[in-house]
C-alpha positions as CSV (number, residue, x, y, z in Angstrom):
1,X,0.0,0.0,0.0
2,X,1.3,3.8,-0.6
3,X,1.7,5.5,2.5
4,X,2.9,9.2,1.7
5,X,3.5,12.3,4.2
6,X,1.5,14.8,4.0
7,X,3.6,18.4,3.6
8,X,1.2,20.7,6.0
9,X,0.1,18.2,8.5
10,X,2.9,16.3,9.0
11,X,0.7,13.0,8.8
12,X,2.2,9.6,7.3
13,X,-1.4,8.4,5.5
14,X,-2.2,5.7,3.5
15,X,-3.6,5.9,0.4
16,X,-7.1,5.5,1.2
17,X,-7.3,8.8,3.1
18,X,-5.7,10.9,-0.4
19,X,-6.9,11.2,-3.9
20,X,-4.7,11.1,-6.9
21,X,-4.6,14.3,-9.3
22,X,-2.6,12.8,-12.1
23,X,0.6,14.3,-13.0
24,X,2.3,17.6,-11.5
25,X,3.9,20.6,-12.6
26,X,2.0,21.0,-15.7
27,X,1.7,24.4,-17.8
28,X,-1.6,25.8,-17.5
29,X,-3.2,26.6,-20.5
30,X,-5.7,29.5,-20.4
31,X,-7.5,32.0,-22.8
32,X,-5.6,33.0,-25.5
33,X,-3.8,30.0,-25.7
34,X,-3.9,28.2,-29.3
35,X,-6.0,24.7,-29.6
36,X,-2.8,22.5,-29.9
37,X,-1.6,23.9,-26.5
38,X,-5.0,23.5,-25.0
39,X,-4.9,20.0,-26.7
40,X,-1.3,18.8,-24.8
41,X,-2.8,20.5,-21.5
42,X,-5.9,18.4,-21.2
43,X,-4.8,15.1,-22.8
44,X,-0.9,14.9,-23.2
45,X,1.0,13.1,-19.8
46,X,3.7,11.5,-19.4
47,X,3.4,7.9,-17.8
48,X,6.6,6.6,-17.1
49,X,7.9,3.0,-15.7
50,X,10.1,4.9,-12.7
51,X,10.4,8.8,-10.9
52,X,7.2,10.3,-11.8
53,X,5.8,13.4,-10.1
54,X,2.1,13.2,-9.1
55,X,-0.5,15.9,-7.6
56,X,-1.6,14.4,-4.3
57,X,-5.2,15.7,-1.6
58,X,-5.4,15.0,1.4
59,X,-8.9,14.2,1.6
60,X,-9.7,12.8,5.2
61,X,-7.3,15.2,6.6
62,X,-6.5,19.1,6.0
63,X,-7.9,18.5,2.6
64,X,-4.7,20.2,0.9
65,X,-3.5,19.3,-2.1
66,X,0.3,18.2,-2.2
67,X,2.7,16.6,-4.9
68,X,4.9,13.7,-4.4
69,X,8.0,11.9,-6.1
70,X,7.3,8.5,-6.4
71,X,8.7,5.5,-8.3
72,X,5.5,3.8,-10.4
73,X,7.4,0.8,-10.7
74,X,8.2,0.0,-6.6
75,X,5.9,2.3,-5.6
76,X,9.4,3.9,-3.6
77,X,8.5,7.7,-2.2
78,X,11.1,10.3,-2.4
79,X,9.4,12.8,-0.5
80,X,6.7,14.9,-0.8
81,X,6.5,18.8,-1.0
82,X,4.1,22.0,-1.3
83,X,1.7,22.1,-4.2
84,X,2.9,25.3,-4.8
85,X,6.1,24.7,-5.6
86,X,7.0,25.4,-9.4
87,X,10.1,22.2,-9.1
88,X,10.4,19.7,-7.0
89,X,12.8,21.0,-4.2
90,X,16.8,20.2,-4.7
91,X,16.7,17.9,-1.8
92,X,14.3,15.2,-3.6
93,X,15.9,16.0,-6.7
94,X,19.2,14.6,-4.9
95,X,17.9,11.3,-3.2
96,X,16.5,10.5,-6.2
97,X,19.8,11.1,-8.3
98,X,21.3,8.7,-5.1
99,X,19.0,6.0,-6.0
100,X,18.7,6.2,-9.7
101,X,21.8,7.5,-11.1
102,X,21.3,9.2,-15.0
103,X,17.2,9.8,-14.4
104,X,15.3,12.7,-16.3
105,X,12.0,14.1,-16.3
106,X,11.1,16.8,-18.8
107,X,13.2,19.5,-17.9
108,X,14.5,17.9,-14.7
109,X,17.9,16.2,-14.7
């Protein structure tokens, strides 16, 4: 079972107290935008086998919304962070450079 830690209340939880938002740090699209960029924003995510970056809520709890670095593969957390944080913070960036040496993600390396 995924048990991640939830950034404002400090709370290890299981994954039947959170909902999943899909994948995090996505560009907004908005009005103005052109239909191919509106197209990516809705439809287009990356689903990888390894480090993936998801949007997490803490439902039965504070209610926030969080995101996490997980592996999809071992289900392995590498922490978890603010929602309103544009990149994941340097620290996860490094244990997950530790533990899987020559990973990328988008713009990430």
């Amino acid at each position: 079972m995924l048990i991640l830690n939830c950034p404002y209340c400090g709370m290890d939880v299981d994954e039947t107290d959170l909902h999943a938002g899909g994948q995090a740090h996505l560009k907004r699209e908005g009005p103005g935008s052109d239909d191919t960029a509106f197209e990516d924003y809705l439809f287009m995510r990356e689903n990888p086998k390894g480090v993936h970056f998801e949007r997490w809520r803490h439902v039965y709890g504070c209610g926030k919304w969080f995101h996490a670095a997980r592996c999809t593969n071992t289900l392995e957390v590498f922490g978890t962070y603010s929602a309103q944080t544009l990149e994941p913070p340097q620290a996860i960036r490094d244990a997950i450079s530790e533990k899987r040496p020559g990973w990328s993600w988008g713009t990430l390396k």
